[in-house]
N, C-alpha and C positions, 0 to 999 in steps of 0.2 A: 305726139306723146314720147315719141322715142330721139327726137332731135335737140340736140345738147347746145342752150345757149355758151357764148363765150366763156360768160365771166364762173360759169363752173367747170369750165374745163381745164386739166391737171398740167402742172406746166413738169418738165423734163424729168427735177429733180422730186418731185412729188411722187411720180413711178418708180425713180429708181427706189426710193425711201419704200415705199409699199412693195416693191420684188425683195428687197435685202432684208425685210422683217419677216416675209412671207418664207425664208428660208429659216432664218432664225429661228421663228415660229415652229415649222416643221421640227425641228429637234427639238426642240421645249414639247410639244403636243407626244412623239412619240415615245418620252422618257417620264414626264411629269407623272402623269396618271400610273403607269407601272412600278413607279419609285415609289410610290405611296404602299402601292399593294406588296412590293418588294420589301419593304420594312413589317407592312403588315404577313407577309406568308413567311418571315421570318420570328415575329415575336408576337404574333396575333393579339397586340397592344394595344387598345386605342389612344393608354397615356403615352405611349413612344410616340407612335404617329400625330399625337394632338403635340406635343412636345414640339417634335421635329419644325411642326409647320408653325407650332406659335414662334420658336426662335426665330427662325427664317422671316417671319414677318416684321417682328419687331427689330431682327437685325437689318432689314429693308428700308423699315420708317427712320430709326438713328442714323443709316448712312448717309437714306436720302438727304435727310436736315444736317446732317454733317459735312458733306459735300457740295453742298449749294453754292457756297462762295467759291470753290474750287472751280468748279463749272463755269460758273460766270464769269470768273477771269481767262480762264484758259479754253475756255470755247465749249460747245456742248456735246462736238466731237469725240472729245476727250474723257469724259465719264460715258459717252455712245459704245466706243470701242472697248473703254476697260470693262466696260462691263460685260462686251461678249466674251473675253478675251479671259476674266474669272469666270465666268461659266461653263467656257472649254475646259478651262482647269479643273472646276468642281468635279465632269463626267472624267477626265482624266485620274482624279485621284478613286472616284468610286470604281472603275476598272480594275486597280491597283489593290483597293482596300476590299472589292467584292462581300460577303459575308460579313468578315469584320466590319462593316458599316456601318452596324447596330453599338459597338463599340466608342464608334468614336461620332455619334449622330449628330449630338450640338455642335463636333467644329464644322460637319458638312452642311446645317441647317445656318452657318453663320455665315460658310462661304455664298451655299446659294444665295440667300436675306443680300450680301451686296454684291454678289454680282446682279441679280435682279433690282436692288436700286441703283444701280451705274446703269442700265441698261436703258430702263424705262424714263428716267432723268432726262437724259439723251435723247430719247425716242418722241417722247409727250414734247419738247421742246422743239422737237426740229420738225413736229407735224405740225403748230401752233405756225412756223414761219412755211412752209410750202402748201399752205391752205391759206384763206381769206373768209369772211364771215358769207362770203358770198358762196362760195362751195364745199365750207365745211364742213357741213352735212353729209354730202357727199363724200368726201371723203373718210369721214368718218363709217361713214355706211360701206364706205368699199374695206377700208379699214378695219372692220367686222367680218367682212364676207371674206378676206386673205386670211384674216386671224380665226376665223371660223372654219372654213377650207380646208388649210393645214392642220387645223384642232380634229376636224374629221378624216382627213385619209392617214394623218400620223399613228394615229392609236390603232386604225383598222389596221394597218402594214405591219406594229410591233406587235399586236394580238396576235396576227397568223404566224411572224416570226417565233412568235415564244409558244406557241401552240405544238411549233416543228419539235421541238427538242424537250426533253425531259429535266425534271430538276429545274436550276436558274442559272442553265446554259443558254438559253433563248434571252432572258434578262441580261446580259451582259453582252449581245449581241447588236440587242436595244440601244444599251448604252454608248457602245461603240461606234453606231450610226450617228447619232446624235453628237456624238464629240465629232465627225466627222464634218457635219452639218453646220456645228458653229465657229469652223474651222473656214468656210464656205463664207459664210458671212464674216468673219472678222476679211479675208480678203474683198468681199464685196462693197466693204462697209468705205474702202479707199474714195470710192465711184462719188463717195457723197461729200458736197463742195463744204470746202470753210467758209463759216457763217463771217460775213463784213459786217464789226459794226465798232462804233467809235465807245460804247458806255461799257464799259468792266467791272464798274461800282457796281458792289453788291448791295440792294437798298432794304435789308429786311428789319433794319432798324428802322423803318416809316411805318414799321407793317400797322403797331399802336396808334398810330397819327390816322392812318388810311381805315382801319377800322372805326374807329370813333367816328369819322369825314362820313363814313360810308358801311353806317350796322347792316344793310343786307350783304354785303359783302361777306359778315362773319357769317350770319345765318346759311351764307353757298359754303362757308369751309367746313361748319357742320353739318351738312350731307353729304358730305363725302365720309362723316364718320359713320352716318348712319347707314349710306350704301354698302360700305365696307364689312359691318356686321355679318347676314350672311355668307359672304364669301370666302370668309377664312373656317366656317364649317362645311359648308359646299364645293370647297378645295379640295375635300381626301373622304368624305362620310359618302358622298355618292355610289363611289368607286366599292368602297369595300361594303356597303348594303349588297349591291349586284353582286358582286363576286360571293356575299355567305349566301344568296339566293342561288345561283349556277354553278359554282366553286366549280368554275373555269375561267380564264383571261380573257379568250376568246368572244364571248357571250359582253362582259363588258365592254370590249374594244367595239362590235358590231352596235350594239345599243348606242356607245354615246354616238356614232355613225349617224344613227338617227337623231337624235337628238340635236347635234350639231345642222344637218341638215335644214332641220326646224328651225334653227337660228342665223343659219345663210339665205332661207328666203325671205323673214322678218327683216334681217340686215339691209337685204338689195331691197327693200318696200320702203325702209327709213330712208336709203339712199334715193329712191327716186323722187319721195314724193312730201318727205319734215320739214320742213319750216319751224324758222326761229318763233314764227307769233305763236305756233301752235306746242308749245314746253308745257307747260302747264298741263294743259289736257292731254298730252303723251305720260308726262308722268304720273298722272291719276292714274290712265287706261290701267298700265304698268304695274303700277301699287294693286289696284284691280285681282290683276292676272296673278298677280305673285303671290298676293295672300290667298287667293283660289284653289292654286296647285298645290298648297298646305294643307287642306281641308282634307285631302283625299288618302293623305298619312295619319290623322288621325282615328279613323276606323281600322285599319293593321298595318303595316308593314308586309306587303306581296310582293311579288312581279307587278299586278295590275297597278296596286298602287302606288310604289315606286317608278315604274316609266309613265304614270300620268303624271306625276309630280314633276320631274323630269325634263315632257316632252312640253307642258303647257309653262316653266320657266325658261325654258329655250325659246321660248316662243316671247315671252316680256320680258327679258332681263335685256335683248338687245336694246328695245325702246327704251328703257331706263338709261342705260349707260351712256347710248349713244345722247340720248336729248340732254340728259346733264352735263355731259361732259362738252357739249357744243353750247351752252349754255354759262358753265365756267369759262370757258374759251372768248366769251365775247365780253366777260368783264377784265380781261388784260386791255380793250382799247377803253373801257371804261373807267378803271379804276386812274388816278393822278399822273400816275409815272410812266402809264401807257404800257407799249412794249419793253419798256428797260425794265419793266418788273415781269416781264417773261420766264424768267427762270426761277424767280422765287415764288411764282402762284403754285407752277408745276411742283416743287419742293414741300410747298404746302400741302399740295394734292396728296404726293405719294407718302407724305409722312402721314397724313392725317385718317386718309384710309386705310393704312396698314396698321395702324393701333386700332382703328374699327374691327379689322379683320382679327387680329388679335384677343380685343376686347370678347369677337364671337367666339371664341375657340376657351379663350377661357370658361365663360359663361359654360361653354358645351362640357368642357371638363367637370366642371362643378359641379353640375347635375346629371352627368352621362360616363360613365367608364369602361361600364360594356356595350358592345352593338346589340346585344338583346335586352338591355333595358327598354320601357316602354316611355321614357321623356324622351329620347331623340323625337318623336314626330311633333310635341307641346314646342320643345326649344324652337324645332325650326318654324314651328304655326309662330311663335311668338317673335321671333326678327325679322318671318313677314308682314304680321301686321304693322312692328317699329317702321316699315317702307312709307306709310300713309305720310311721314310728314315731311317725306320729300316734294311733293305737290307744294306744299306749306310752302317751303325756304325758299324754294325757285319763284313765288310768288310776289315778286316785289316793284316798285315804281322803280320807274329811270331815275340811276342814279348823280345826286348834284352835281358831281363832277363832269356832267354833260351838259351843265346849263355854266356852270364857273370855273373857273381850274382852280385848286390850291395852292396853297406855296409852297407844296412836297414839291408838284411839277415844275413850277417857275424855277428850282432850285438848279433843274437842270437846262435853261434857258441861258 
């Protein structure tokens, strides 16, 4: 049970990649979640906060699609680093500008939106090359459990920090660690080698040819709009429910503790034991579970039934993510142009879900302004059930370009 064939074990630069995210991580996990509520215990807004986060997203999706060709020429290092490298800056200027923050929120909602897509650009790309369909999974699963990890001891550490001090002297404490952190990582980030490869062309003008060649392909790039949907209201609406339920930090940062918990040992269960035949029935389970934890918001808004909602999508959102996203991952040897369209699926990806994300948050604005309205618990019941037709789109035959090549592909023979 516990002995590790070859062909999924990590090769060098696979660890270093998953230690230098897992730091990155770490200051993302204990600044994210407090920024939010930092905005919020400053202007107890949810249009600010919905604001903040919808910029940030959709400045995330235009950079990602805007830099694609950059990347692809100049290596994927290069959008890896600038993007931690604007991120340090972002915690840098929020230091500086402290309180006035609220002042000037859409340039810091623009700066984070691209440093988070240089970041992730880079990231998504250079997992794609130090995994194989043979251990992606796995990685992906460990991938989850770093990214989950840090998501859990980050927020517990700033909670007790800013617990110590009074006012939002503990908040710029937070901050200050975390600029620290991705300070840490931008030197770390040396460690990871430049990708060798002969194709620089950027081929996103096949994308129309490779769609038509291959309709399930378009049906995977719309799941990622639909995944994306909740997550840009579950990026900042979690946080500030707890907090008007304990109006302490503390209380939230221990909760998502648990929470996160819940979704490091889902993560290490996908890592040990997913398989590619089984996507379909993960993503059901998944849809399952996630439209579940909704149910339990629609009777009030509590404690109880906020950490059920909580603890039972910590518990399926991994298997979501994870099986899609290793499931988009194995149409790059699929689709025409193979690996040389490596960096443009990823561009796809991040742009495509962050307008989902987007898309959520507006919807949530539209019908939600206050945290005591009583449509928050309908919105969110209602972009869990939109989950159902990710089962759907992942549900498709091999596709032809496995039985013929094109003449996208031949083009570059």
């Amino acid at each position: 049970m516990f002995r590790m064939a070859k062909e999924k074990r990590f090769t060098q630069q696979a660890v270093i990649t998953l230690m230098n995210h897992s730091i990155y991580q770490f200051g993302n996990s204990m600044s994210l979640i407090f920024l939010n509520l930092y905005l919020w215990r400053l202007t107890n807004s949810l249009l600010i906060n919905g604001l903040f986060n919808l910029i940030a997203l959709f400045a995330q999706a235009i950079t990602t699609f805007s830099i694609g060709k950059i990347a692809k020429k100049k290596g994927r290092l290069m959008a890896y680093r600038s993007g931690i490298f604007i991120t340090t800056l972002f915690y840098f200027f929020v230091l500086i500008a402290q309180e006035h923050i609220v002042s000037y929120f859409a340039f810091f909602a623009l700066l984070k939106g691209i440093g988070q897509a240089l970041y992730w650009l880079g990231y998504f790309t250079i997992v794609h090359e130090v995994s194989t369909d043979k251990n992606r999974h796995r990685y992906l699963g460990w991938n989850q459990i770093v990214t989950n990890g840090t998501n859990l001891a980050g927020p517990a550490v700033a909670g007790f920090i800013i617990g110590l001090y009074a006012g939002f002297q503990g908040y710029m404490i937070v901050f200050a660690a975390a600029f620290i952190m991705f300070i840490i990582a931008a030197v770390g980030s040396l460690q990871i080698k430049k990708e060798e490869t002969h194709h620089r062309a950027y081929y996103m003008k096949y994308l129309p040819q490779m769609i038509k060649r291959e309709p399930g392909f378009t049906k995977t790039l719309f799941g990622w709009f639909v995944i994306g949907f909740p997550h840009g209201i579950l990026s900042f609406i979690p946080s500030i429910l707890l907090y008007n339920i304990f109006q302490e930090e503390q209380s939230v940062a221990y909760l998502n503790v648990v929470f996160l918990s819940l979704s490091i040992i889902a993560s290490y269960m996908i890592s040990r034991f997913a398989r590619m035949e089984g996507t379909v029935l993960y993503l059901t389970i998944s849809a399952a579970g996630l439209m579940l934890s909704s149910f339990f918001l629609l009777s009030e808004v509590a404690i109880w039934s906020v950490v059920l909602f909580m603890s039972i999508q910590s518990l399926f959102k991994p298997l979501q993510q994870n099986s899609y996203e290793a499931y988009y991952y194995s149409w790059v040897n699929r689709l025409p142009l193979k690996e040389n369209f490596r960096v443009e699926t990823i561009v796809l990806r991040e742009a495509i879900i962050n307008l989902g994300r987007g898309m959520g948050i507006i919807l949530f604005l539209i019908f939600s302004r206050d945290i005591h309205t009583s449509s928050i618990p309908w919105i969110i019941f209602a972009v869990a059930a939109f989950q159902w037709l990710i089962p759907y789109l992942a549900n498709d035959q091999k596709p032809t370009s496995l039985k013929k090549r094109s003449s996208i592909g031949e083009r570059l023979n």
